[in-house]
mmCIF entry with sequence, helices, sheets and N, C-alpha, C, O atoms, coordinates in Angstrom:
data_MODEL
# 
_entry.id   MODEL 
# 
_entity.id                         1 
_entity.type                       polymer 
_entity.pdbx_number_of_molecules   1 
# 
_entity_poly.entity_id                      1 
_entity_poly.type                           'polypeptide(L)' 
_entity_poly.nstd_linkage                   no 
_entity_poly.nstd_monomer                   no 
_entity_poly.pdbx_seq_one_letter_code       
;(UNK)(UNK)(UNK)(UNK)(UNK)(UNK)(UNK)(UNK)(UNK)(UNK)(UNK)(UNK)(UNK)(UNK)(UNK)(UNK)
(UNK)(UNK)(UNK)(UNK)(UNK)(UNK)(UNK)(UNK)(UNK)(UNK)(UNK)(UNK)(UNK)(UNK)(UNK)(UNK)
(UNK)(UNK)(UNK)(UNK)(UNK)(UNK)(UNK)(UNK)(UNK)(UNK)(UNK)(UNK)(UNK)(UNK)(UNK)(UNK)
(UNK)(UNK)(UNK)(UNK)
;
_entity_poly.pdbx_seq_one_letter_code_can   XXXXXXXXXXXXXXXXXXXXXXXXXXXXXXXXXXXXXXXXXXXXXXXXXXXX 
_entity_poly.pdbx_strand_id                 A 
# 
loop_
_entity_poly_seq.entity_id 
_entity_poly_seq.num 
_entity_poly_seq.mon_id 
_entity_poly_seq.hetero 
1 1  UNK n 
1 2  UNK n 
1 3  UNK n 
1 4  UNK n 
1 5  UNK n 
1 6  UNK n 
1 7  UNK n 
1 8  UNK n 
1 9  UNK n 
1 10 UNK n 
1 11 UNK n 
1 12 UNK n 
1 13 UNK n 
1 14 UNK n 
1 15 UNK n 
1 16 UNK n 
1 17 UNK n 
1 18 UNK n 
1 19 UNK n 
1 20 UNK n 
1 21 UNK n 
1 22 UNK n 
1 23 UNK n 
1 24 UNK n 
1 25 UNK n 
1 26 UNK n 
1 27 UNK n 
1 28 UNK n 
1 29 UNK n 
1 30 UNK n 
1 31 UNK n 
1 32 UNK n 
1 33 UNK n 
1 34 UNK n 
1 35 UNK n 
1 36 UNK n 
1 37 UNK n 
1 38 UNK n 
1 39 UNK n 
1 40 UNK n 
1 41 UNK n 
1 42 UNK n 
1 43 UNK n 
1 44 UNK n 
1 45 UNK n 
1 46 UNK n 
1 47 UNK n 
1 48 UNK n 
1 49 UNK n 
1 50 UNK n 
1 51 UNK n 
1 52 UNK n 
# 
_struct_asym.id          A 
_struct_asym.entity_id   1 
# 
loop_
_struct_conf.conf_type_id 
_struct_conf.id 
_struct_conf.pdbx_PDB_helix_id 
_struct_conf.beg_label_comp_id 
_struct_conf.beg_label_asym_id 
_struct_conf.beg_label_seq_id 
_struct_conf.pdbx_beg_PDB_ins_code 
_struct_conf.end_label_comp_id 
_struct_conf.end_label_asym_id 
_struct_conf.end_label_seq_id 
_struct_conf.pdbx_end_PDB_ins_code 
_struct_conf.beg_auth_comp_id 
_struct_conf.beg_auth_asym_id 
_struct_conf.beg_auth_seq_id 
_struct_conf.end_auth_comp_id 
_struct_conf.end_auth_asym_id 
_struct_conf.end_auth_seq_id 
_struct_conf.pdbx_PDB_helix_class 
_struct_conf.details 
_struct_conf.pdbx_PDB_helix_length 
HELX_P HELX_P1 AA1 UNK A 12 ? UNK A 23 ? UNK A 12 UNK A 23 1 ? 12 
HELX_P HELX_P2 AA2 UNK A 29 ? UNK A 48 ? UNK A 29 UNK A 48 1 ? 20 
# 
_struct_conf_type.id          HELX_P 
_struct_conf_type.criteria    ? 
_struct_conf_type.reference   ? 
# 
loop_
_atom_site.group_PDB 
_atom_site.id 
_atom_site.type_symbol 
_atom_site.label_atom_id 
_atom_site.label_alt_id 
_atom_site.label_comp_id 
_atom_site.label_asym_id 
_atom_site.label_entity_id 
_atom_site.label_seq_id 
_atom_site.pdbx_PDB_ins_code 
_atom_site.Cartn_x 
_atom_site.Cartn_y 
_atom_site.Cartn_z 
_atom_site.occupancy 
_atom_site.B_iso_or_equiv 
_atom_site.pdbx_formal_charge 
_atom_site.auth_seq_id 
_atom_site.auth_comp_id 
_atom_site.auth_asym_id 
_atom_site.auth_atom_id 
_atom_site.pdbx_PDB_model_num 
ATOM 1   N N  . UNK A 1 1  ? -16.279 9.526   -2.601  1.00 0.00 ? 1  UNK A N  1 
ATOM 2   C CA . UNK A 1 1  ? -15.172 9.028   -3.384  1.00 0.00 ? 1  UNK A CA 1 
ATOM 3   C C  . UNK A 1 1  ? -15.463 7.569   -3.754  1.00 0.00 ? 1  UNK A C  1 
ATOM 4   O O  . UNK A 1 1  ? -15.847 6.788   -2.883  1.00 0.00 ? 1  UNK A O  1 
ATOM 5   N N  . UNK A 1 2  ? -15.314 7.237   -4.850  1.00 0.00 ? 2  UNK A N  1 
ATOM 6   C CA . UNK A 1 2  ? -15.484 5.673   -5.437  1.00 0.00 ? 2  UNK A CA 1 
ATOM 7   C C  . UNK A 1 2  ? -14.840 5.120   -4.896  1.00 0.00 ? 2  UNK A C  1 
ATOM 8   O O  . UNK A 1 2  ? -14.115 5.736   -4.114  1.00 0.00 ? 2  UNK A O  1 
ATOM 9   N N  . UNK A 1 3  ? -14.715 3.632   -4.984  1.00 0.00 ? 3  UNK A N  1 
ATOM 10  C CA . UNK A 1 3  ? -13.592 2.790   -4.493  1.00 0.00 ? 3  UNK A CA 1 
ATOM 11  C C  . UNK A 1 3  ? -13.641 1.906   -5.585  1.00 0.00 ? 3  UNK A C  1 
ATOM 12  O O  . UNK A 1 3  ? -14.639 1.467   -6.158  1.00 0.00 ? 3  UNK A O  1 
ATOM 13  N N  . UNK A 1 4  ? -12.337 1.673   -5.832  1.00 0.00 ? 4  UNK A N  1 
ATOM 14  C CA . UNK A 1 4  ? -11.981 0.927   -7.063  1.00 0.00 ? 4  UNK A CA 1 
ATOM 15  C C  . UNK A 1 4  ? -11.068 -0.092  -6.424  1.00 0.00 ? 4  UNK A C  1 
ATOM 16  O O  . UNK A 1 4  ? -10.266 0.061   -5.503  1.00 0.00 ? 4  UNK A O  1 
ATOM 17  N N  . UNK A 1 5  ? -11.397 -1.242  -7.174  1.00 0.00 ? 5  UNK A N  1 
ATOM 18  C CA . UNK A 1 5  ? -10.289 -2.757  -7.118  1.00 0.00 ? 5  UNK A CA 1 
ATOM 19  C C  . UNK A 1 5  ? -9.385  -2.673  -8.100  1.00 0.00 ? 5  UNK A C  1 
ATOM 20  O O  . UNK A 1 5  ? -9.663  -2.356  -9.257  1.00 0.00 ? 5  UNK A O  1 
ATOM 21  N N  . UNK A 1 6  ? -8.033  -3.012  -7.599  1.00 0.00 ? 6  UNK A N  1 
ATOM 22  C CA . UNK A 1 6  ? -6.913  -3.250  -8.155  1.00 0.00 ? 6  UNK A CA 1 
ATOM 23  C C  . UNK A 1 6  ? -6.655  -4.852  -7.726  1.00 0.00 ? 6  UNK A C  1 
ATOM 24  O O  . UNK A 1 6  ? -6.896  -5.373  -6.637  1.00 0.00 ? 6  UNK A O  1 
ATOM 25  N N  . UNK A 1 7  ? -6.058  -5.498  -8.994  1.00 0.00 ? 7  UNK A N  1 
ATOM 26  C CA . UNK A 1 7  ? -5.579  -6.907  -8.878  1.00 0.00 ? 7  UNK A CA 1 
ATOM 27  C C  . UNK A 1 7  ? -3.985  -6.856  -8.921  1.00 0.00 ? 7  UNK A C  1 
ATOM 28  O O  . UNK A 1 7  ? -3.444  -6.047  -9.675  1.00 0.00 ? 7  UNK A O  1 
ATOM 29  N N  . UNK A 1 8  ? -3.058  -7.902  -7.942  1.00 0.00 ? 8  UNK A N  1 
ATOM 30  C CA . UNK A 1 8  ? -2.114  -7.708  -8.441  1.00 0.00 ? 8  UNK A CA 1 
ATOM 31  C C  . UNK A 1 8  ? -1.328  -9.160  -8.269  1.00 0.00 ? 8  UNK A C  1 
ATOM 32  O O  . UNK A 1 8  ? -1.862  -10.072 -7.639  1.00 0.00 ? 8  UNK A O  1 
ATOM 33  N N  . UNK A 1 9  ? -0.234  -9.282  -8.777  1.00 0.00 ? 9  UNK A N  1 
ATOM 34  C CA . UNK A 1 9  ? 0.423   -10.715 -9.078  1.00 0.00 ? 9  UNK A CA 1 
ATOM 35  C C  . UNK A 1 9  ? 1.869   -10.903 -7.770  1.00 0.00 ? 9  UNK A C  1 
ATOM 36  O O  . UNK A 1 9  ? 3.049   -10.657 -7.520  1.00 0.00 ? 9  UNK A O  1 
ATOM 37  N N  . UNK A 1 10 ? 1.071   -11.300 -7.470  1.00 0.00 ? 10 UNK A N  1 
ATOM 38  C CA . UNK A 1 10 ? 2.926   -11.111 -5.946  1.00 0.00 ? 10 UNK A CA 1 
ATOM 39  C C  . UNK A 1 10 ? 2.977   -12.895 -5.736  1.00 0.00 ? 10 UNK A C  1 
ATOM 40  O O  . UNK A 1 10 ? 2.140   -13.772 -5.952  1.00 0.00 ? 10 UNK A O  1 
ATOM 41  N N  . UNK A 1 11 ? 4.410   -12.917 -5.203  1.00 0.00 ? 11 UNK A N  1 
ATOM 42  C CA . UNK A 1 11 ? 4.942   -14.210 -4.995  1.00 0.00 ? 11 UNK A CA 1 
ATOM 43  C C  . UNK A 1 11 ? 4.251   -15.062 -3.667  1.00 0.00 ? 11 UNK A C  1 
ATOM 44  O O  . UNK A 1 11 ? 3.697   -14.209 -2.973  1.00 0.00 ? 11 UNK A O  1 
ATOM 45  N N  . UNK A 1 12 ? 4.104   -16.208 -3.151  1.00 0.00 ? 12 UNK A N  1 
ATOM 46  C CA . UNK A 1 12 ? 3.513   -16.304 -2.223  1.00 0.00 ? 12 UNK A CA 1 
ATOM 47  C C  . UNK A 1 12 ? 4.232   -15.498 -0.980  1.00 0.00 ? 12 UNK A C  1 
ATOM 48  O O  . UNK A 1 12 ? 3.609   -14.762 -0.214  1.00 0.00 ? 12 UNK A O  1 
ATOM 49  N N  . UNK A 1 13 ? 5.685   -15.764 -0.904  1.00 0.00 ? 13 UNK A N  1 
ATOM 50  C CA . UNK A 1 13 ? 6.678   -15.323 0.139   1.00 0.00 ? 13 UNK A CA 1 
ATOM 51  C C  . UNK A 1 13 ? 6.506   -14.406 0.572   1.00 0.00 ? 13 UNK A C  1 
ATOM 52  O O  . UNK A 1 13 ? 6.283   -14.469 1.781   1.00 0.00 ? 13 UNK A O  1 
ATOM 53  N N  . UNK A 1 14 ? 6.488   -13.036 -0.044  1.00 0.00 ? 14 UNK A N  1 
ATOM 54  C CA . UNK A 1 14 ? 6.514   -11.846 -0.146  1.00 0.00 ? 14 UNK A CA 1 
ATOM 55  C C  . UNK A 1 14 ? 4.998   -11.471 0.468   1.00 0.00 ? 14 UNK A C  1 
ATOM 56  O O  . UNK A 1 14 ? 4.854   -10.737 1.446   1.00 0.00 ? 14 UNK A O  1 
ATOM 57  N N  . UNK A 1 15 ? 3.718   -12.193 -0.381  1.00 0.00 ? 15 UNK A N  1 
ATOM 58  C CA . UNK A 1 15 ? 2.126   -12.096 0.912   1.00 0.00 ? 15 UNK A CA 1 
ATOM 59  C C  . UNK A 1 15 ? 2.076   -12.213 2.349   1.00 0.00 ? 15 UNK A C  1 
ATOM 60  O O  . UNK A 1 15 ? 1.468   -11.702 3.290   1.00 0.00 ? 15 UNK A O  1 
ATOM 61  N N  . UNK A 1 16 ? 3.172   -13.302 2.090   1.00 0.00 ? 16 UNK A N  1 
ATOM 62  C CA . UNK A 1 16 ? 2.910   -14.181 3.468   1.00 0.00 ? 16 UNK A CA 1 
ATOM 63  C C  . UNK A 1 16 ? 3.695   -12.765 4.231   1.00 0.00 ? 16 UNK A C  1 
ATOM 64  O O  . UNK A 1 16 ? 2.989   -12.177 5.051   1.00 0.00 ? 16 UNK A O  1 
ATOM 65  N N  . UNK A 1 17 ? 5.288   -12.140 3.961   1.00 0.00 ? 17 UNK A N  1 
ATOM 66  C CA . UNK A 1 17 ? 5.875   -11.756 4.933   1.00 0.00 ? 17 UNK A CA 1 
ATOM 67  C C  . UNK A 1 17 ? 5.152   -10.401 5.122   1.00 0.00 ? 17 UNK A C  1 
ATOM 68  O O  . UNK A 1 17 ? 5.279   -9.775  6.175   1.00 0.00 ? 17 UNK A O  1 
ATOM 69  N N  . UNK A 1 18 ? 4.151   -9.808  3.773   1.00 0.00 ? 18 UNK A N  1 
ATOM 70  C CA . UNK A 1 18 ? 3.299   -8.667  4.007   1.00 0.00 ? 18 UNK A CA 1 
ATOM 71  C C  . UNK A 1 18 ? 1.879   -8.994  5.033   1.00 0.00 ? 18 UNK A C  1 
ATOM 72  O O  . UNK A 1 18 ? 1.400   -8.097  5.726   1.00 0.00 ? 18 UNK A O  1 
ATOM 73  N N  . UNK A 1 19 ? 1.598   -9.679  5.021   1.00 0.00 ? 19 UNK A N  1 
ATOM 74  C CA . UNK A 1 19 ? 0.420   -10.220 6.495   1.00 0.00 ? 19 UNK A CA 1 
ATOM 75  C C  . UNK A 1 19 ? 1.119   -10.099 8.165   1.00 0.00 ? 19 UNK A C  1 
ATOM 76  O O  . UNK A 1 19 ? 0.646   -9.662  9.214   1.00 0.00 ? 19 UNK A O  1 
ATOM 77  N N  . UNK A 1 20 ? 2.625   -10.788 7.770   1.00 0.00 ? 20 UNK A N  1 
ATOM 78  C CA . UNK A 1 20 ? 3.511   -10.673 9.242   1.00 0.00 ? 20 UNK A CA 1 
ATOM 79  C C  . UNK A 1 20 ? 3.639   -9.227  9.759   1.00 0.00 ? 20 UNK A C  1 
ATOM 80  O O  . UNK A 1 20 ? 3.431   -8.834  10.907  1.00 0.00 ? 20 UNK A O  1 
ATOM 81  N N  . UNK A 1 21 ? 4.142   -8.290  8.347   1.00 0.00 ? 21 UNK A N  1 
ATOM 82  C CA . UNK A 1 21 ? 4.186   -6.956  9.352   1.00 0.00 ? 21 UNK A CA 1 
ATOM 83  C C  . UNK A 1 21 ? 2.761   -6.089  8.976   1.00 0.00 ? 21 UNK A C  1 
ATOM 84  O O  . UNK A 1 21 ? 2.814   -4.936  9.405   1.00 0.00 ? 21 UNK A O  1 
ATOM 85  N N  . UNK A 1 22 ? 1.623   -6.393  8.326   1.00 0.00 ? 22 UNK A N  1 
ATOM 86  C CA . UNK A 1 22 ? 0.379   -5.857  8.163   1.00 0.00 ? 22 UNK A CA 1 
ATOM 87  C C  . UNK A 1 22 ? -0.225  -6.480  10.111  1.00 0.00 ? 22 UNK A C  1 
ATOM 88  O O  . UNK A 1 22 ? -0.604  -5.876  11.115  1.00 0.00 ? 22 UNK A O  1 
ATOM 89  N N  . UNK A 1 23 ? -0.073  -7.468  9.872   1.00 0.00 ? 23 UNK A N  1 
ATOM 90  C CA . UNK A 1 23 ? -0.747  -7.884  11.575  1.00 0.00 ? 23 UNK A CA 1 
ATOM 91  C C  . UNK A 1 23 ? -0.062  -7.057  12.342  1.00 0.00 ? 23 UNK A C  1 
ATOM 92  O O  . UNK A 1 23 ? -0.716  -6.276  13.033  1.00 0.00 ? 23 UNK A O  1 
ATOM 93  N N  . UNK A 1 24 ? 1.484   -7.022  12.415  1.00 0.00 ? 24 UNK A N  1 
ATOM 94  C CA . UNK A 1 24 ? 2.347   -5.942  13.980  1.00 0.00 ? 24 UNK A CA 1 
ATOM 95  C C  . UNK A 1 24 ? 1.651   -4.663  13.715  1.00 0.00 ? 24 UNK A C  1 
ATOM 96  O O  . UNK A 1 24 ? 1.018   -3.916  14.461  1.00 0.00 ? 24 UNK A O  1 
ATOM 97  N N  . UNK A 1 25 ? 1.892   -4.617  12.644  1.00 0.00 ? 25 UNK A N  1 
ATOM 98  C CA . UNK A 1 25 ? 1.009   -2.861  12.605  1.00 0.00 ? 25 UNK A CA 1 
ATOM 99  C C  . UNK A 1 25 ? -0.442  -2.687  12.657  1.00 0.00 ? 25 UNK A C  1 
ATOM 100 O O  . UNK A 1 25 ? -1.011  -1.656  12.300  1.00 0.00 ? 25 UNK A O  1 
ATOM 101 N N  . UNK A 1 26 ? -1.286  -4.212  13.324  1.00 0.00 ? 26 UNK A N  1 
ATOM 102 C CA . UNK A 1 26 ? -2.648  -3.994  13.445  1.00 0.00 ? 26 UNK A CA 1 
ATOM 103 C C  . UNK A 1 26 ? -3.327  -3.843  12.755  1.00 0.00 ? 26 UNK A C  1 
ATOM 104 O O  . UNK A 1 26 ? -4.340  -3.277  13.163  1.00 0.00 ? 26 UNK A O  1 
ATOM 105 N N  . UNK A 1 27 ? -3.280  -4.254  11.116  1.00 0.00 ? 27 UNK A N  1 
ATOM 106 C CA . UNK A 1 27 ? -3.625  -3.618  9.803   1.00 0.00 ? 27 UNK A CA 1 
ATOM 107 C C  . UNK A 1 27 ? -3.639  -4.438  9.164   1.00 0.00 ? 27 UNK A C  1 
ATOM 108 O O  . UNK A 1 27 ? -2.637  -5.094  8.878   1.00 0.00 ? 27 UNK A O  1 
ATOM 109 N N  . UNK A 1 28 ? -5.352  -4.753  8.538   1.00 0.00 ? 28 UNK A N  1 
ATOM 110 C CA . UNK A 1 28 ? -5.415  -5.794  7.669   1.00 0.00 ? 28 UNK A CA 1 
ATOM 111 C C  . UNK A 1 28 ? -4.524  -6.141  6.246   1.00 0.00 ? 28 UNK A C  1 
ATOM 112 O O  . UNK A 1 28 ? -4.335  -4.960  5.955   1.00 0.00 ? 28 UNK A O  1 
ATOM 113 N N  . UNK A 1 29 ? -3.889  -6.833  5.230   1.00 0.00 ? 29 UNK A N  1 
ATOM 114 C CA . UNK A 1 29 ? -3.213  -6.681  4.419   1.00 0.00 ? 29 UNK A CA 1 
ATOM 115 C C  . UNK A 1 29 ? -3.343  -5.677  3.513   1.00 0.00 ? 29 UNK A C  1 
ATOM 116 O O  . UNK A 1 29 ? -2.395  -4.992  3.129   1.00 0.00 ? 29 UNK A O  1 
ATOM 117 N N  . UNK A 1 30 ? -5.125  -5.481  2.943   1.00 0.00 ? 30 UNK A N  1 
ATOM 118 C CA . UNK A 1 30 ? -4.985  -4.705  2.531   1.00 0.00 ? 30 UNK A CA 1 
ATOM 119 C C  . UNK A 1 30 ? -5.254  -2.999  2.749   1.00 0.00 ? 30 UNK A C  1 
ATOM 120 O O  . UNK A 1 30 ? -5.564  -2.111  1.955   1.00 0.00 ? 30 UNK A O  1 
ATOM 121 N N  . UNK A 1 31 ? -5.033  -3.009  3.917   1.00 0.00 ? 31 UNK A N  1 
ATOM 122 C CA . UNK A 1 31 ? -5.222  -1.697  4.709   1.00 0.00 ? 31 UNK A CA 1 
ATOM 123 C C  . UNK A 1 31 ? -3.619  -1.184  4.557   1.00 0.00 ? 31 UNK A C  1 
ATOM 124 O O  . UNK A 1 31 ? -3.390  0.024   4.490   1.00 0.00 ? 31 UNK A O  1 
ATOM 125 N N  . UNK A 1 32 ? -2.455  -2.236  4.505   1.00 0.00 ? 32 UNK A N  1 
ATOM 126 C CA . UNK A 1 32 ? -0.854  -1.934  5.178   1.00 0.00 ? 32 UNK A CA 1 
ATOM 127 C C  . UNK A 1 32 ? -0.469  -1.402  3.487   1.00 0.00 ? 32 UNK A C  1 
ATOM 128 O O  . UNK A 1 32 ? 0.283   -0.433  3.389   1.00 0.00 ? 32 UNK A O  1 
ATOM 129 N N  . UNK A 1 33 ? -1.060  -2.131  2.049   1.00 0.00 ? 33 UNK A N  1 
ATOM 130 C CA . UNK A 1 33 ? -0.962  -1.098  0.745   1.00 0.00 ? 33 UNK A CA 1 
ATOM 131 C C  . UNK A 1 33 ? -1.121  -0.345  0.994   1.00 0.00 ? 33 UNK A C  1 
ATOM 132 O O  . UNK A 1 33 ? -0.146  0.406   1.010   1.00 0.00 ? 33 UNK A O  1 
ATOM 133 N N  . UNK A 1 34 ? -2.339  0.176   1.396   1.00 0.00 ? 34 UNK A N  1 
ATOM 134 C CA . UNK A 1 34 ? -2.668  1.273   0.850   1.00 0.00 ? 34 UNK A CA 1 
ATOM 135 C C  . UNK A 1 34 ? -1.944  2.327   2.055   1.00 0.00 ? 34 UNK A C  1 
ATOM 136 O O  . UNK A 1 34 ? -2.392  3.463   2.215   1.00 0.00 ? 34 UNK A O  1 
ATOM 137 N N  . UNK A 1 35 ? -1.523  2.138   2.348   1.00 0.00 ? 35 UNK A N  1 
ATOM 138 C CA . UNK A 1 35 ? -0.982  3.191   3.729   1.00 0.00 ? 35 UNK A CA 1 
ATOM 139 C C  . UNK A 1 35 ? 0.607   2.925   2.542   1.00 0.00 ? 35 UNK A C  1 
ATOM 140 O O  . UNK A 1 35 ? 1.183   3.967   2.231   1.00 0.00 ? 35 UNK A O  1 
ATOM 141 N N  . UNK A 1 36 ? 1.026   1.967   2.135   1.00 0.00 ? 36 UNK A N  1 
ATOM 142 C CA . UNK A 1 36 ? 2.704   2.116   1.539   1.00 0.00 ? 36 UNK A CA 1 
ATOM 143 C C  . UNK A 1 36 ? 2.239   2.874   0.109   1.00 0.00 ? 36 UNK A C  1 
ATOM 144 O O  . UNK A 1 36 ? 3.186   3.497   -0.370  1.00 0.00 ? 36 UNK A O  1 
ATOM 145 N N  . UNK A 1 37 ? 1.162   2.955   -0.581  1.00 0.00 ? 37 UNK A N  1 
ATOM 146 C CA . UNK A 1 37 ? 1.299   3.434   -1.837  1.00 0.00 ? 37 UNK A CA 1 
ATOM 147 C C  . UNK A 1 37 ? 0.725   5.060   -0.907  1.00 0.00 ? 37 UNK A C  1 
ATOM 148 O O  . UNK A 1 37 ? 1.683   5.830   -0.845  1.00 0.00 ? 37 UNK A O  1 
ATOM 149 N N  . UNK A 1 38 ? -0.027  5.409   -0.515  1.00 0.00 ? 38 UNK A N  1 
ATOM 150 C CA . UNK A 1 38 ? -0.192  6.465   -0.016  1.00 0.00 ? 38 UNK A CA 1 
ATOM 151 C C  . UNK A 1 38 ? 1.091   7.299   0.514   1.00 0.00 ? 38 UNK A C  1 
ATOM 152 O O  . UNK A 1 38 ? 1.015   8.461   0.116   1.00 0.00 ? 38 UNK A O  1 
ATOM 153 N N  . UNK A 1 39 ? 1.882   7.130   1.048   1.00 0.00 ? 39 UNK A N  1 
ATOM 154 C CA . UNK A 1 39 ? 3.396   6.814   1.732   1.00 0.00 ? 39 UNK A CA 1 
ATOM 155 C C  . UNK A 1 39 ? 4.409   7.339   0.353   1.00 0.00 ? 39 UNK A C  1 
ATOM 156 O O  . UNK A 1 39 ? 5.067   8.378   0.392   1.00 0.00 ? 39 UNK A O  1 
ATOM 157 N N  . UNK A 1 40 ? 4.376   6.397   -0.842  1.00 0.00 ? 40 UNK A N  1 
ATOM 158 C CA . UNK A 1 40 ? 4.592   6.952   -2.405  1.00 0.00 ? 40 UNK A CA 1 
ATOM 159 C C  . UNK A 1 40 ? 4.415   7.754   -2.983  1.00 0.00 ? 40 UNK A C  1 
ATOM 160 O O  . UNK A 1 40 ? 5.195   8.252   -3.795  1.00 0.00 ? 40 UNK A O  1 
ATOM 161 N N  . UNK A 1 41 ? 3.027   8.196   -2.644  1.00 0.00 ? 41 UNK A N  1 
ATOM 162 C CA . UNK A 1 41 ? 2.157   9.416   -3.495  1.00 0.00 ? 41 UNK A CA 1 
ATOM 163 C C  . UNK A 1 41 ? 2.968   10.746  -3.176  1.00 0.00 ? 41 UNK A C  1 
ATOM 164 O O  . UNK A 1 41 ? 3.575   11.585  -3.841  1.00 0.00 ? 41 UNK A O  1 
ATOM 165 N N  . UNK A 1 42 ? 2.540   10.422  -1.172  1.00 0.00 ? 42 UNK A N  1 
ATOM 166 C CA . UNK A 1 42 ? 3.453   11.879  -0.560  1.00 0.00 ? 42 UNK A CA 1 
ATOM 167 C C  . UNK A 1 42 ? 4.254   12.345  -0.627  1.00 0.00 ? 42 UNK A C  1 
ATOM 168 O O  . UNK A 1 42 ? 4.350   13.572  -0.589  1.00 0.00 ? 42 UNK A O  1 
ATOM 169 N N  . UNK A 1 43 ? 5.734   11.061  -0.837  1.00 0.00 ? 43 UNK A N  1 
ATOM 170 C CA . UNK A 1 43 ? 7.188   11.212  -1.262  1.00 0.00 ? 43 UNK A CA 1 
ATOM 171 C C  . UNK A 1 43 ? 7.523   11.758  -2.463  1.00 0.00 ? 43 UNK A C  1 
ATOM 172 O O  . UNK A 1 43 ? 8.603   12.324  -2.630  1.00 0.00 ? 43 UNK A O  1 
ATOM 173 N N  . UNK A 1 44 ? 6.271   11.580  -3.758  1.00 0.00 ? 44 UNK A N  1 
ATOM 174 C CA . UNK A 1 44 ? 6.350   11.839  -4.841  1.00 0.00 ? 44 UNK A CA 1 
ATOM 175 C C  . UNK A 1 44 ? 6.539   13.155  -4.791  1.00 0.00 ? 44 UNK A C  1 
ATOM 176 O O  . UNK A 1 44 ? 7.512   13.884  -4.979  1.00 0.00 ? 44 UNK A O  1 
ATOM 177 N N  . UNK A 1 45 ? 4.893   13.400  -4.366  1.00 0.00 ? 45 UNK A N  1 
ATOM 178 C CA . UNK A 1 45 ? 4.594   15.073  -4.246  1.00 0.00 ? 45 UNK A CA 1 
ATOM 179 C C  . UNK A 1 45 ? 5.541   16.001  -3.617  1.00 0.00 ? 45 UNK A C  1 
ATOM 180 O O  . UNK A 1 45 ? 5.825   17.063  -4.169  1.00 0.00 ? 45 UNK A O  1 
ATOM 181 N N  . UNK A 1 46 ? 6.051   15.649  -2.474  1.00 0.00 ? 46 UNK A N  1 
ATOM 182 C CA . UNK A 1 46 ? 6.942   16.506  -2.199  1.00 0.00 ? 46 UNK A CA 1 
ATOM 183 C C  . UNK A 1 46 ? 7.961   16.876  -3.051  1.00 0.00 ? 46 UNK A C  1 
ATOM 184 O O  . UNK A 1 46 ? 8.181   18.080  -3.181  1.00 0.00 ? 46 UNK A O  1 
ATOM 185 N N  . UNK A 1 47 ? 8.859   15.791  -3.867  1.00 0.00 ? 47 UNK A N  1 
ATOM 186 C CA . UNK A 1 47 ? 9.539   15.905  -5.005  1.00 0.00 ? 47 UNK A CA 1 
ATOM 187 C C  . UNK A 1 47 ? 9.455   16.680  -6.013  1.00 0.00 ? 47 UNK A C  1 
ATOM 188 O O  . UNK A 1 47 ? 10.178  17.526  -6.539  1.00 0.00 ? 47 UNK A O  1 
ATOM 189 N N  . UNK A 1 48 ? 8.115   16.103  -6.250  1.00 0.00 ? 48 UNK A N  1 
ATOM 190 C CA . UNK A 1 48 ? 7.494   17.072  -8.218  1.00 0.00 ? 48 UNK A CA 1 
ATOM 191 C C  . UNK A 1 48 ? 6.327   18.002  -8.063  1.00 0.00 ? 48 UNK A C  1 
ATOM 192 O O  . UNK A 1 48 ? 5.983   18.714  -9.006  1.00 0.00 ? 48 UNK A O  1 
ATOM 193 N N  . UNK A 1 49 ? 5.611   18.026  -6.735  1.00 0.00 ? 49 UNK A N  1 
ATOM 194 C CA . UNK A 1 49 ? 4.601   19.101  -6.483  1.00 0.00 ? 49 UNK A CA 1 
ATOM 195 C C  . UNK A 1 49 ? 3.500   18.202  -6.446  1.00 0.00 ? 49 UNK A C  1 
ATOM 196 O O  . UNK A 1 49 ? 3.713   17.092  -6.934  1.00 0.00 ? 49 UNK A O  1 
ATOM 197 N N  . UNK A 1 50 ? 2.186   18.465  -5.902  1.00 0.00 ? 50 UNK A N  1 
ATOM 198 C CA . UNK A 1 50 ? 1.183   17.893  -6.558  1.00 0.00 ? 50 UNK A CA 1 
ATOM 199 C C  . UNK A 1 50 ? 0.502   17.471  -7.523  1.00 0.00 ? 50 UNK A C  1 
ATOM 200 O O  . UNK A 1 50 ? 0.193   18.378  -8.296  1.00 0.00 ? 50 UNK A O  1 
ATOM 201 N N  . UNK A 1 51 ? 0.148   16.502  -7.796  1.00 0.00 ? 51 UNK A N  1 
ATOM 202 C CA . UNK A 1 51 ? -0.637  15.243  -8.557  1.00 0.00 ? 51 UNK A CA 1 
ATOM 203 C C  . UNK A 1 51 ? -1.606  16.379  -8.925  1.00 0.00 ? 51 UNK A C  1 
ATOM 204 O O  . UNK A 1 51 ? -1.779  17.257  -8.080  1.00 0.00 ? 51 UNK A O  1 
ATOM 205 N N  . UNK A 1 52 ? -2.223  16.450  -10.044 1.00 0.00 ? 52 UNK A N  1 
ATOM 206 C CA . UNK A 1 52 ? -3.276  16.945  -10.183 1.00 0.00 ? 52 UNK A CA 1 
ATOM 207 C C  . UNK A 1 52 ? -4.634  16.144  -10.888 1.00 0.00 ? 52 UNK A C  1 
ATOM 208 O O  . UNK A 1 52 ? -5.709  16.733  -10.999 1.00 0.00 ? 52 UNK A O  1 
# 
């Protein structure tokens, strides 16, 4: 599977308080995205069926 970069524009506040609960959960910042958009995908799917 490829891995692709995404850029994105967030406030400092909001980094900073995503590092506070990315660290409790042991999880680098950008490890704690991808576990919340993954988290999205599933909620989706269950909703509308699978993504194809």
């Amino acid at each position: 599977m490829a891995i692709k970069s995404l850029s994105i524009r967030i406030e400092e506040e909001l980094l900073n308080k995503l590092h506070v609960v990315a660290d409790y959960e042991g999880r680098s910042a950008n490890s704690q995205i991808l576990i919340l958009i993954q988290d999205c995908v599933e909620q989706y799917e269950r909703q509308h069926g699978k993504i194809k």
